[in-house]
C-alpha positions, 0 to 999 in steps of 0.5 A: 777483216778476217784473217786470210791464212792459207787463202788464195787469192787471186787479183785482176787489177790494171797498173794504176800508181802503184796500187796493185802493189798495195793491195798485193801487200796488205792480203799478203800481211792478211796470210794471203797467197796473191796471184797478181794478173794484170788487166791490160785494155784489149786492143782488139775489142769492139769498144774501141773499134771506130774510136780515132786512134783506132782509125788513125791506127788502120789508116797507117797500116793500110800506108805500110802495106801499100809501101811493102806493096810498091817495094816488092814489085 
């Protein structure tokens, strides 16, 4: 790999065993500037809606709600 002198990098990568520190390392030692950002999975995203945690998820909030409901009456 070339030299990375006075680049900039910038990396998105999900918290996997350590990697992202790795790969953190080895551009630094390469001369890169990394900026690390981590790609957490989005909650809210269509992928997910419909899967059983999700449902499970909905289905206890619609138990606390129905809770704070009874309680404030």
């Amino acid at each position: 790999m070339n030299s990375l002198k006075a680049k900039k990098i910038l990396l998105f990568a999900p918290c996997y065993f350590g990697y992202e520190k790795i790969l953190v390392e080895e551009l630094e030692k390469k001369g890169a500037e990394v900026t690390f950002v981590e790609n957490k999975p989005f909650i809210h995203d269509s992928i997910n809606k419909g899967t059983p945690w999700y449902l499970k998820f909905l289905s206890k909030k619609k138990e606390y709600l129905q809770k704070i409901s009874k309680g404030s009456k």
